[in-house]
NUZA-748218 format. One record per residue: x, y, z of N, C-alpha, C in turn. Coordinates in steps of 0.02 Angstrom, whole numbers, plus 50000, padded with zeros to 5 digits. Example, Ala and Ser with C-alpha at 12.3 -4.5 7.8 and 13.67 -1.06 7.14 Angstrom:
BEGIN
506604971650390506154977550390506604983550390506424988850354506844994750357506455000250394
// end
This chain:
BEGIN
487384999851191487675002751131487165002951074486695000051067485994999551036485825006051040485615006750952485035014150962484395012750954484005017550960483255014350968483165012450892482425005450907482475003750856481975008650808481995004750742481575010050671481585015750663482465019950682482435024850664482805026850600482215030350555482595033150505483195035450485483465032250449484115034750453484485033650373484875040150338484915043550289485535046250263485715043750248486065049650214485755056450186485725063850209485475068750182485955072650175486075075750100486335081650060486225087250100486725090750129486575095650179486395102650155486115106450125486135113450088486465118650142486235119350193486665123650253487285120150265487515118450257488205115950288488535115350230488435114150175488765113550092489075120550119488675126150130488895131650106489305135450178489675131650215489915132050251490555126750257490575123850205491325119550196491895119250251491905124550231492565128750273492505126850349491945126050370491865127550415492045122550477492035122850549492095116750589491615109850589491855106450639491315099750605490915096850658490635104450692489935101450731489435102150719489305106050654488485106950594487975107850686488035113150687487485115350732486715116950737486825118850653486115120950627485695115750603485375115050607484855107750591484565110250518484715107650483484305108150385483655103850396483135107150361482685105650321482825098950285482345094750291482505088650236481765086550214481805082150172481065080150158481125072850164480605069750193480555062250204479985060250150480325052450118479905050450092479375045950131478665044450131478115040750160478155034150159478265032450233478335025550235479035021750226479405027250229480095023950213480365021150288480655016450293480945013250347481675012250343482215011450380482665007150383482985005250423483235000050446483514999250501484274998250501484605000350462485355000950444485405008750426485975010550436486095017650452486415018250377486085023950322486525028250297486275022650221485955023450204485835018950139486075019750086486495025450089486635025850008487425031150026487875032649991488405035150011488495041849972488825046449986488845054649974488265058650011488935062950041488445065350136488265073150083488565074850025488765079950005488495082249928488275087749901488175088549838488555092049811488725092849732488845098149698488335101049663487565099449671487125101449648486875108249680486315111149650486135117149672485715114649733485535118149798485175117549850484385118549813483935115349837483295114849828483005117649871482335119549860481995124449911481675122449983481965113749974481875112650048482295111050098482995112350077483445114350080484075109850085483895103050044484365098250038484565099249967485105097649966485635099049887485345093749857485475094949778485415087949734485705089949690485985082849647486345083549589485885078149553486115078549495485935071949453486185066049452485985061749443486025054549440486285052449393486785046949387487235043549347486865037549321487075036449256486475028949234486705024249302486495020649319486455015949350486315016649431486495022549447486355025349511485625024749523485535022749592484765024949619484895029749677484045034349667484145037749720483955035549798484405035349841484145029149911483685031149952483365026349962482765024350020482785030450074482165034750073482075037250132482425044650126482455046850060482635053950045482725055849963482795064349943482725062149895483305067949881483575067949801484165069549779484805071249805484905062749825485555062849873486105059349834485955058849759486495056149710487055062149708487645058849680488155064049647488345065349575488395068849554488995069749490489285068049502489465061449460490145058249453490675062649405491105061549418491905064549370492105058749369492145057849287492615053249242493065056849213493795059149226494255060349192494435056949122494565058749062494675057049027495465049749022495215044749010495685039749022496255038948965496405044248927496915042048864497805047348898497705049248942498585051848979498955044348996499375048548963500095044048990500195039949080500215032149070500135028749133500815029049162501065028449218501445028749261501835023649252502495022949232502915014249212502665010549312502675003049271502524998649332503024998849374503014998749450503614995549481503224994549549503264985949546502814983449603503164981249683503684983349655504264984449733504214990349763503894994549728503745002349753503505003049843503575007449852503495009049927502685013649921502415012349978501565011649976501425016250024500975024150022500945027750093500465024250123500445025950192499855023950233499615029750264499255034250260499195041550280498725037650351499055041050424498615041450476498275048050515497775048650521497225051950540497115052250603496845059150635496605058450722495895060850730496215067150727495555072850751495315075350678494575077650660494705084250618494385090850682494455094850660494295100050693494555105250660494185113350657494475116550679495325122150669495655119950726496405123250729496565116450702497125117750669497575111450654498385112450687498335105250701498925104250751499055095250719499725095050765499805087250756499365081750758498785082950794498255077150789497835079750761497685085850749497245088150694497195091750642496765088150582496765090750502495975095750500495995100450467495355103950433495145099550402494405101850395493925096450358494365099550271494475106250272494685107150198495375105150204495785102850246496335101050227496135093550203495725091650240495815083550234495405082250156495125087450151494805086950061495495090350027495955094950038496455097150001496975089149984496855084150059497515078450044497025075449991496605073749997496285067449958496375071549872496225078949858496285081149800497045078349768497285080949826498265078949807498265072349773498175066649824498235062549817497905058149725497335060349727497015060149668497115063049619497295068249601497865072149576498705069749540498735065749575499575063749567499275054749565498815051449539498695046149519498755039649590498585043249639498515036449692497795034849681497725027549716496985024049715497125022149777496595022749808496285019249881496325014449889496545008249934496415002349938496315002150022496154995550053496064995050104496654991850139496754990650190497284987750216497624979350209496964976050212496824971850186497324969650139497284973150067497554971150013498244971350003498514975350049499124974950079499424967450089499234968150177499274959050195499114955650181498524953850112498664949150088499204949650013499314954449999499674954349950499214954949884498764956649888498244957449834497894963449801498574965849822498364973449783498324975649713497564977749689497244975049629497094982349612497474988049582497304993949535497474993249477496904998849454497074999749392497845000149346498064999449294498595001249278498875009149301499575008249306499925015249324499625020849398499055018049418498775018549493499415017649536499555020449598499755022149664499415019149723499575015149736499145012249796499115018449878498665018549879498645023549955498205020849991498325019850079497775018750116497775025750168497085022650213497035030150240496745024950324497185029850377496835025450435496965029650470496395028950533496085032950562496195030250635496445033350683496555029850759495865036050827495795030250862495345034050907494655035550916494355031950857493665034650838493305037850871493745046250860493255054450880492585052550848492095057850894491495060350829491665062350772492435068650776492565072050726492615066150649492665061550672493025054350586491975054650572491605051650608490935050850597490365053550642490335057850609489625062250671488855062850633488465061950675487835060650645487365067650676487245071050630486565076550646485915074050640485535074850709484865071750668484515078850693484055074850634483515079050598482715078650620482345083350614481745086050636481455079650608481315074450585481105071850549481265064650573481755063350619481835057150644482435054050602482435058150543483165053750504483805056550540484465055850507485165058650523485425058750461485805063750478486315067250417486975065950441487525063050389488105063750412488295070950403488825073250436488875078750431489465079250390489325083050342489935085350293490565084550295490725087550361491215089850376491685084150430491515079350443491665074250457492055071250429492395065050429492975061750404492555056750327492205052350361491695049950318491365054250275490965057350300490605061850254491035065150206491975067650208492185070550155492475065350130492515058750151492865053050090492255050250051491545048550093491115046750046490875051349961490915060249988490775063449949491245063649868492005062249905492465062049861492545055349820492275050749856492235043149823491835043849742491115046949778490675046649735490805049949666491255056249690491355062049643491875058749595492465054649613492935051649592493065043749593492605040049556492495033549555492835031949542493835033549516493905032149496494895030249537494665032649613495065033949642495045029149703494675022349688494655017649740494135019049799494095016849840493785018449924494055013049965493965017950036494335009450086494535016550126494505012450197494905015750252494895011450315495345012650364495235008450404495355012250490494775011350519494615014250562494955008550641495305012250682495605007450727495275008550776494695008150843494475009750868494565008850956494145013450992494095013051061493455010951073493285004651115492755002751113492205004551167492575009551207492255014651231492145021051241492425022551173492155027751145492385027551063491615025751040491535025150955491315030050930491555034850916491265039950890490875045050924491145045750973490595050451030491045054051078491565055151052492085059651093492345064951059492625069551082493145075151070493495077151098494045080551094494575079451161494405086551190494225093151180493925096551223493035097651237492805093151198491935095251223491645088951216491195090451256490605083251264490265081251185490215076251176489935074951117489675068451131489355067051164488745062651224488145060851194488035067051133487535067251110487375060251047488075060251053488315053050990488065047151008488235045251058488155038351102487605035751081487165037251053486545033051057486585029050959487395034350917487365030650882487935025250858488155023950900488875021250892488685014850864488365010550861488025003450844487975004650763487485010750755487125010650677487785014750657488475017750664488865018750641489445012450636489455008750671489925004050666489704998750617488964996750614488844992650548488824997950484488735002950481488825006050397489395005650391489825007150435490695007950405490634998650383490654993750422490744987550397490234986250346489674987550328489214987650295489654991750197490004995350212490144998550143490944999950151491104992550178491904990050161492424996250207492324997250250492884999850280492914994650350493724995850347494024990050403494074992550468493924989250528493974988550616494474987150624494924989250676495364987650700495424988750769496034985850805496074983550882496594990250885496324995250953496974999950967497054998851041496894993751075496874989751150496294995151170496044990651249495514991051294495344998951267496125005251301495765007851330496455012251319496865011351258497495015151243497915015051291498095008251298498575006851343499295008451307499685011051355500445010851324500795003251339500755000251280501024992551304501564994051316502084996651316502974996251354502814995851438502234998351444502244998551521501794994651575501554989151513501444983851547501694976451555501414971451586501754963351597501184961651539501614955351513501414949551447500644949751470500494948151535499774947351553499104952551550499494958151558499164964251540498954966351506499564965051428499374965351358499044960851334499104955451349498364952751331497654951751367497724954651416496924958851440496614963751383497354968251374497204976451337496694972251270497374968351243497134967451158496564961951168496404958751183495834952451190495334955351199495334959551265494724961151277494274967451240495004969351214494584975651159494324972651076494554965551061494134961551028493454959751046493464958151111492934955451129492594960151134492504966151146492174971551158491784973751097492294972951049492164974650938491654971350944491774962450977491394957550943490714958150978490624961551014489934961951041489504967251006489894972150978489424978050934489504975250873490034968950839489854969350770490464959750767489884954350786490114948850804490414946050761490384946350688490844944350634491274947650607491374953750605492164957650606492774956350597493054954650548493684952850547494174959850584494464954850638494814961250671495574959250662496224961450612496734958250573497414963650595497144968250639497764972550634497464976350706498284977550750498434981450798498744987550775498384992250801498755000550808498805002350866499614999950864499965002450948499995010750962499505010751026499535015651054500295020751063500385024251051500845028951065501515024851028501225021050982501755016550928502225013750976501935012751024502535006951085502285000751093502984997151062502724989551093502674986551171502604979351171502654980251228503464978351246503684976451297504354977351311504604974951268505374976451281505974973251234505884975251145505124978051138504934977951076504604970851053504534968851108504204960551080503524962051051503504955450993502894957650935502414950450948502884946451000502644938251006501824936951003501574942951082501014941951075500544943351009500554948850993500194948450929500144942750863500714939150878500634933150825500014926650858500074926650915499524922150928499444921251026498874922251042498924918251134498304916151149498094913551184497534910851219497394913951271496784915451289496664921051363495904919151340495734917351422494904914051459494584910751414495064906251394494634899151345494834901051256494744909651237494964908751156495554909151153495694910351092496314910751031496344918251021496724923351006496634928850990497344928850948497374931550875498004934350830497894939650806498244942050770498184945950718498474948950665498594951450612499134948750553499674954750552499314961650590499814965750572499674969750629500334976050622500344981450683500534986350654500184991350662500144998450628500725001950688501175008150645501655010050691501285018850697501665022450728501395028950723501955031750682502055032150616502255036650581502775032950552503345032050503503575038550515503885038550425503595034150375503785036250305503305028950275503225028750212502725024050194502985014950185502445011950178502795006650205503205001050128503414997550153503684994250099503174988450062503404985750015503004983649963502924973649987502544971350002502394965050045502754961749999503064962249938503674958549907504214958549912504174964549974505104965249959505174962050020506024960750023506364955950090506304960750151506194968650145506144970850212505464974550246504714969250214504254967350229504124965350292503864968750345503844964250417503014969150433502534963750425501754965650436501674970650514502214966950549502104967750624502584975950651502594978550595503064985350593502684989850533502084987250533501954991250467502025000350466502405004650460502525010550448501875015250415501655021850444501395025150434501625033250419501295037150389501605044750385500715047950434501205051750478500665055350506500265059650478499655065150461499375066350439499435073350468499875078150491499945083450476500425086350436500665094850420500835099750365501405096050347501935097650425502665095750407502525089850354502385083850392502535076050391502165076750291501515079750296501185074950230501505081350173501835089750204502145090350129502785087550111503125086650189503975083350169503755076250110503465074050131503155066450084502795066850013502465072150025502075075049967502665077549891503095080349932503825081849908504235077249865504485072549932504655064949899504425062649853503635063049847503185058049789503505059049733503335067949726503475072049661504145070049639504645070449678505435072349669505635065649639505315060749686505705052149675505185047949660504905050149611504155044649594504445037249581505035034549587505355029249597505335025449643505335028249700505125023149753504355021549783503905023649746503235023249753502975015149694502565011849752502255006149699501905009449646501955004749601501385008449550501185001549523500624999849503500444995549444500364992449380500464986849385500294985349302499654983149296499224984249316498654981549330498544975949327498834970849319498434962749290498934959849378498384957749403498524953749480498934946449451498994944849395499264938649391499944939249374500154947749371500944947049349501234952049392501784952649422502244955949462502644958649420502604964349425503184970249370503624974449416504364974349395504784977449432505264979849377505664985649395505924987949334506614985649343506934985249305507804982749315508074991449347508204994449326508415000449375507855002349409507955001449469507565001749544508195010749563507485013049586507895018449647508285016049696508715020049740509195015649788508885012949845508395014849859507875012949918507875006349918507505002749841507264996949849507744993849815508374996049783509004990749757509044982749815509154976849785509164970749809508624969449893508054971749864507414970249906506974965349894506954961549812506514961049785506374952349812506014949649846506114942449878505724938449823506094934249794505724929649771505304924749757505374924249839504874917849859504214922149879504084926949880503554930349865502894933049811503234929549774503114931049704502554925749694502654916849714502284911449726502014910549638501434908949632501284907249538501304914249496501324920149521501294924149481501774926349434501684927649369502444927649355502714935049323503374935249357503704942049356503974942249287503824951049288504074954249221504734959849243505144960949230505544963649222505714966749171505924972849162505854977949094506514983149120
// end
């Protein structure tokens, strides 16, 4: 799973492929880049935004200008962004920290869009939405632990990704020995949008197949990947996005024995832990959202298999509305609810947001106080658990 070693490797501003947005996400054409002398690295992707809004340069990588504090990274050159700072004096969103939280899930991009797959411009049209109507990114993480830390009047949103296609992270390399993410990729359009919108969180969480990381597609060979699945799996952990367990080999657990499922899920830890040995691996995404029999969730709380311990805190479902707020009484980690990531599913929801901005969390920003409003929408009427709450202390308004 190792790529060879001391190879350059970059983030490069694509000028041919900028101007092809629209377009699918196998960047065929190889861009021009310029290498700086002597640059080395042995971690993939040094600096983040695959993408410019700058004008293309005549060697045919984009650049924008640089933000005070920004540097331009190792091993290329005008690969900064224009940042967008929206003006911060609009009206904040009233708090309500019982609010219900989306979890948008992800497959393919490509291309046709269908149920497992989004356009690279759709998947920049959700993130506009989303940013747009005042959500912030968080990671999953902040969820289960209950530490979800936005700005005031912020929307908490996460974003997760099952299967790890090429299409989520694909790497073009270049005449030059470096690699380019490619635009049009999953990464490449959240890094670009991160940068552009600092102001909209980052975090995603990628659930993976540990034999095949990023080097598949469901109709064409993409083989060509394989040699980077290693230097892609430490940048994602390298710049805070989360791993997760989706078993061996997408097993349908309903259709196996207790012993089976913990072959599937153990050994597809153990598999993580060999490409990336400290990994917190905290959450299952059940294949085809089936448990294993009866609906039992036992194993995932804890078992032993060939000498370790294996748990994990939560279980991602496949679909089907956003999940509830880790304060309320009908909180269960091991059911955590997702909205799928195509038309129907994300405008029926998109809909909801607008119509019933009541049942959506929102923030008061200060992590040391819990805000809930005395008229609650009917969703979350007598949800609100108290023993959840622990030293923080609740405001009610």
């Amino acid at each position: 799973m190792r790529s060879r070693p001391n190879l350059l490797l970059v983030i490069i501003l694509l000028a041919s492929l900028l101007a092809a947005c629209g377009g699918g996400d196998d960047g065929d054409d190889e861009p021009e880049a310029t290498s700086e002398a002597g640059a080395q690295s042995t971690s993939l992707l040094e600096t983040g935004g695959p993408e410019s809004t700058g004008e293309p340069s005549g060697d045919g990588v984009a650049t924008g200008e640089s933000q005070p504090g920004q540097e331009t990274p190792t091993g290329g050159e005008g690969v900064t962004e224009q940042a967008t700072m929206p003006a911060d004096d609009g009206p904040k969103l009233p708090a309500n920290e019982l609010g219900q939280i989306p979890i948008l899930e992800y497959h393919h991009l490509g291309p046709v869009p269908e149920q497992f797959v989004r356009t690279p411009d759709q998947f920049r049209a959700d993130l506009q939405w989303l940013y747009d109507h005042d959500f912030y990114v968080i990671n999953l993480h902040d969820i289960l632990d209950d530490t979800i830390d936005v700005p005031t009047g912020k929307r908490p949103v996460a974003l997760t990704f099952d299967d790890s296609p090429a299409s989520q992270f694909n790497l073009i390399p270049l005449s030059d020995g470096r690699l380019a993410v490619d635009p049009n990729s999953a990464v490449g359009i959240m890094e670009r949008f991160f940068i552009q919108h600092p102001d909209f969180g980052r975090g995603g969480h990628f659930t993976v197949l540990p034999d095949r990381l990023f080097d598949w597609a469901p109709v064409e060979d993409r083989s060509d990947q394989s040699p980077y699945s290693q230097d892609k799996m430490d940048w994602l952990v390298a710049h805070g996005y989360e791993i997760g367990n989706h078993t061996l080999d997408h097993a349908n657990l309903v259709e196996l024995t207790p012993d089976e499922v913990k072959y599937q899920l153990a050994e597809a830890n153990i598999a993580i832990h060999k490409i990336l040995p400290d990994v917190p691996i905290r959450v299952i995404t059940l294949p085809y959202g089936m448990y294993p029999a009866g609906g039992d969730d036992t194993l995932f709380r804890g078992f032993d298999y060939q000498g370790g311990h294996y748990e994990w805190d939560a279980a991602l479902l496949v679909g089907a509305n956003p999940t509830v707020s880790p304060i309320s009484t009908e909180y269960d980690p091991y059911a955590t609810a997702r909205i799928q990531a195509f038309d129907e599913e994300l405008h029926k929801w998109f809909e909801v947001f607008s119509d019933q901005p009541g049942i959506l969390y929102v923030s008061d920003g200060d992590p040391n106080t819990v805000t809930v409003p005395e008229d609650l929408h009917p969703w979350l009427v007598g949800t609100l658990d108290m023993s959840k709450i622990g030293n923080r202390e609740l405001i009610r308004y």
